[in-house]
C-alpha positions as CSV (number, residue, x, y, z in Angstrom):
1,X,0.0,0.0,0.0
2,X,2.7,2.1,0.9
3,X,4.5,1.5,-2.6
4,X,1.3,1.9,-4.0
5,X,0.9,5.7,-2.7
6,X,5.3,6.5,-3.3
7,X,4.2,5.6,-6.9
8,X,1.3,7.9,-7.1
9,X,3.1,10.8,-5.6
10,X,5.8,10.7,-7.8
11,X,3.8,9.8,-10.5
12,X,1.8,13.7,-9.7
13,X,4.8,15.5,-9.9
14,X,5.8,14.3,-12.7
15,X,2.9,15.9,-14.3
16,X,3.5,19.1,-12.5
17,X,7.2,19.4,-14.0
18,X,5.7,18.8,-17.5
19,X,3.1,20.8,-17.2
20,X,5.5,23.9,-16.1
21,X,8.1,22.9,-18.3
22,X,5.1,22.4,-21.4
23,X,3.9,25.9,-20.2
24,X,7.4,27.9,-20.3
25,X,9.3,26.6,-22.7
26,X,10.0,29.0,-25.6
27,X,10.0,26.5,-28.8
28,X,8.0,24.1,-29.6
29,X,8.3,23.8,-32.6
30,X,11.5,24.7,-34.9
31,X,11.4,24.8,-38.4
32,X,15.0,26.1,-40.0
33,X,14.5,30.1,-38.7
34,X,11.1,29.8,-38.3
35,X,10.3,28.8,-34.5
36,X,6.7,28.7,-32.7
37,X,5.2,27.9,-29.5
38,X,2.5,28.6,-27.2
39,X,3.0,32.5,-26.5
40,X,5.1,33.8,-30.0
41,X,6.5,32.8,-33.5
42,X,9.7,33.9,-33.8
43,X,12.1,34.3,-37.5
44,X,15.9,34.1,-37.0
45,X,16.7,35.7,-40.6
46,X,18.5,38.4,-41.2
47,X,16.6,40.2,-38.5
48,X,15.1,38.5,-35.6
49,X,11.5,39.2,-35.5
50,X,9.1,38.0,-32.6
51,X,5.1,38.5,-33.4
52,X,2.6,37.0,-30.4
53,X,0.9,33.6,-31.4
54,X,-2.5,34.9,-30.0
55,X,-4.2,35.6,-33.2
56,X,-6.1,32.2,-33.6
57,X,-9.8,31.4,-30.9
58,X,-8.6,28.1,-30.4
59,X,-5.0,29.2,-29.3
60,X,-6.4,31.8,-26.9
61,X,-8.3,28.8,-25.3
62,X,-5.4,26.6,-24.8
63,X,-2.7,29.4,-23.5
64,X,-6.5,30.3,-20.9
65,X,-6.5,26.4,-20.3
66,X,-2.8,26.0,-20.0
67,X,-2.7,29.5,-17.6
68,X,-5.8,28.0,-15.3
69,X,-4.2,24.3,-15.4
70,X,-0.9,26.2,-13.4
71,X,-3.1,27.6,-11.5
72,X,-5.9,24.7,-10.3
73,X,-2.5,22.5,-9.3
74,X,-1.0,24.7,-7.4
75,X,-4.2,24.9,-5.1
C-alpha cells in the first residue's frame, strides 16, 4: 500500500514538472529560422522578428486552459 501511494506521488509531480516545463518553454516547434510555441512565432533571418501567437480562438483557449491548469495545481 505504501509502494502503491510512493508511486502515485511521484507519478503527480511528474505531471506538474511537464506541465510547467510544457507551459514555459520558448520553442515548440523549430522549423530552419522559423520557431513557434505557445505565446510567439519567432524568425531568425536576417533580422530577428518576434510576433505574439495569440491571433487564432482556439489558441487563446489553450494558452487560458494552460494559464488555469498552473493555476488549479498549485491549489
Amino acid at each position: 500500500m505504501l509502494l502503491l501511494l510512493l508511486g502515485i506521488i511521484v507519478l503527480h509531480i511528474t505531471v506538474l514538472v511537464l506541465l510547467f516545463v510544457s507551459t514555459i518553454v520558448s520553442q515548440w516547434l523549430v522549423n530552419g529560422e522559423h520557431t513557434a510555441d505557445l505565446w510567439q512565432n519567432c524568425t531568425s533571418g536576417t533580422v530577428f522578428q518576434c510576433l505574439t501567437s495569440s491571433t487564432n480562438e482556439w489558441l487563446q483557449s489553450v494558452q487560458a486552459m494552460m494559464i488555469l491548469s498552473i493555476i488549479f495545481s498549485v491549489l
